[in-house]
C-alpha positions, -999 to +999 in steps of 0.1 A: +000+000+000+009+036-010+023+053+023+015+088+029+016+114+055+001+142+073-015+174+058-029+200+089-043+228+070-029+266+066-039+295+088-059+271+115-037+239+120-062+218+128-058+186+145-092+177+134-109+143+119-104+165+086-066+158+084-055+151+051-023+146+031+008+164+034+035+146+033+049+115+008+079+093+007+103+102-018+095+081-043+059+085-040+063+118-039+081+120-076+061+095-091+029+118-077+049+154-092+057+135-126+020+126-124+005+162-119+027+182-142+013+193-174+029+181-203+058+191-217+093+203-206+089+207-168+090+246-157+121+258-133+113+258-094+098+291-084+081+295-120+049+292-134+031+283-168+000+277-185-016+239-177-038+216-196-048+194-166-085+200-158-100+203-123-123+168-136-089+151-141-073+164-105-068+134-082-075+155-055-102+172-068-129+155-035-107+172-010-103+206-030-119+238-044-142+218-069-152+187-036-188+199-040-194+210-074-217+191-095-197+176-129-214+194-153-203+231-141-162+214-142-152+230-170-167+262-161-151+259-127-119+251-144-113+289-159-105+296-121-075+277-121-046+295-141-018+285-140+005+256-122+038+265-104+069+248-092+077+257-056+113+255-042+117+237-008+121+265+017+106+291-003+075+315+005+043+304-013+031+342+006+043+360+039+017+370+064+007+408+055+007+404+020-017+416-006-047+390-013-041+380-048-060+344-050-060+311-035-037+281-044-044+247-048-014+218-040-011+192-062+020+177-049+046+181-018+035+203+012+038+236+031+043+248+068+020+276+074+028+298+100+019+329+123+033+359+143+025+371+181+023+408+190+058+396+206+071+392+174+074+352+179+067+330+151+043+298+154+039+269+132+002+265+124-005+234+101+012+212+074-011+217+046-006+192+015-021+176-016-056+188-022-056+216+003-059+251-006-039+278+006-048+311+016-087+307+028-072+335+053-069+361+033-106+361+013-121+380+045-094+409+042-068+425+017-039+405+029-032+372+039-031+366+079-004+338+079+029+327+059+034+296+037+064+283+032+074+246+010+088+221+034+100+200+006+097+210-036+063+212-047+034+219-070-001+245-070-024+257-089-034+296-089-064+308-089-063+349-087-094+361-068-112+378-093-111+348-112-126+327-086-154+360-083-165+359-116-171+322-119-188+316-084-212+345-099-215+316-125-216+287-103-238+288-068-223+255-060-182+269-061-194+298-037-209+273-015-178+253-015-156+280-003-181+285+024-176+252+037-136+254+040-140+289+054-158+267+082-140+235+084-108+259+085-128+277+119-134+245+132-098+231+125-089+263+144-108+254+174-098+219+173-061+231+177-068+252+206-085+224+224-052+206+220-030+231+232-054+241+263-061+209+275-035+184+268-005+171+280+029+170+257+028+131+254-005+137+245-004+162+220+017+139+196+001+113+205-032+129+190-009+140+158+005+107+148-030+092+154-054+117+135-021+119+110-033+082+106-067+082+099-066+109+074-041+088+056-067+058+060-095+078+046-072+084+014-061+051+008-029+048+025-013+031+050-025+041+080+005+029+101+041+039+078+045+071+067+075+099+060+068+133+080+086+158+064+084+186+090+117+196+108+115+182+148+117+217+154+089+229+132+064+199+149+070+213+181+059+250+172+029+232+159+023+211+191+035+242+216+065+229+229+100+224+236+123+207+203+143+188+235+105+175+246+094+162+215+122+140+207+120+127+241+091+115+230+093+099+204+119+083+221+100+073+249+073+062+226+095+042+207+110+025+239+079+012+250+069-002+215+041+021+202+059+034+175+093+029+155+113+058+142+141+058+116+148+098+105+121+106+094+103+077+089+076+068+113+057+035+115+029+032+142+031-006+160+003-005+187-030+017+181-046+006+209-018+018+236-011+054+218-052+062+218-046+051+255-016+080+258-039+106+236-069+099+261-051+098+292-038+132+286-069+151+276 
């Protein structure tokens, strides 16, 4: 079975039943970019160009933009999407502050979104990946709220806002898409302060690895092996805490046989004990 990994969406990091994809194994994840890319000679990282690939032919299309939209209105809800661009691992998809141009759809790799205090302190907020789409944040305002940066090279689709105006005017049922993930990105958000207000740290990753899990399951991946692609670091902005405490434990975890960690490679070996840890903690 394909192995896949997390995907906790943008401004909201939600550790919600809606986690998705974010991260694939390596050679997953070129098979999946050589898969997505239109045809042709393939565009220098950081670039864009003009695509061929429909939103009716997106394997991700039930988790995106176009989840709810019936299929006769596809090709009018394709003209939204403009063009599909190469992203260079460590570089900025959009910094918090900037102007609202559009929203962007992954096709392949994944992103760390994050957010600054009024102290000036930065915080991770989500791994968003494959079929999410970025910058849900920014529709309410003129700038986007939170940063989005590619943990590892990757692939979107743009789709400038006026676009995406003119065709909802079009098509009732793309407006009332982007309705529901304004809301499931609120309730992600809610989700994530539960976590960090009433959990313990063992518990907190706990919760990650196993809700990482079942979003892979839903997908049709192995729920139990996948590659997390986030720094050690960057997973414990997400979870609120220390970079010393979250490699203690995994450790620990690993020690007592719920889970077995090479690098980044993670494989889960006893559900039933880790929901134990994630329950006992709440």
């Amino acid at each position: 079975m394909k192995t896949l990994a997390l995907n906790v969406a943008g401004l909201h990091a939600g550790m919600s039943a809606e986690i998705g994809l974010a991260m694939l194994p390596a050679a997953n994840s070129a098979a999946l970019r050589s898969r997505m890319v239109s045809p042709g000679a393939p565009a220098p990282a950081g670039t864009a160009r003009q695509i061929s690939v429909t939103c009716a032919t997106c394997m991700h299309r039930p988790a995106g933009l176009t989840g709810g939209v019936p299929a006769q209105d596809l090709d009018k809800v394709a003209k939204v999407v403009t063009l599909r661009r190469r992203i260079r691992r460590r570089e900025a998809l959009f910094n918090a502050g900037d102007q609202f141009r559009g929203l962007y759809a992954i096709c392949s790799g994944s992103f760390k979104s994050s957010v600054v205090d009024a102290e000036g302190h930065g915080r991770v907020t989500g791994f968003p990946g494959p079929g999410e789409v970025l910058g849900l944040d920014g529709m309410g305002g003129a700038t986007y709220t939170s940063g989005i940066v590619a943990i590892e090279d990757s692939v979107v689709c743009t789709m400038p806002d006026a676009r995406i105006r003119e065709v909802a005017q079009e098509v009732p049922a793309l407006e009332h898409r982007l309705g529901t993930l304004l809301a499931r990105e609120i309730t992600r958000s809610q989700g994530t302060m539960m976590l960090l207000g009433s959990m313990n740290g063992e518990a907190r990753l706990a919760t990650f690895l196993l809700q990482t899990s079942r979003g892979m399951a839903r997908l049709g991946y192995s729920k139990s092996e996948f590659l997390l692609r986030m720094s050690r670091a960057e997973l414990a902005s997400y979870l609120g805490l220390r970079f010393e405490t979250v490699s203690r434990y995994f450790s620990g975890f690993a020690q007592a046989g719920l889970i077995e960690v090479h690098s980044r490679e993670l494989r889960i070996l006893d559900f039933a004990r880790l929901e134990r840890v994630a329950a006992a903690g709440s």
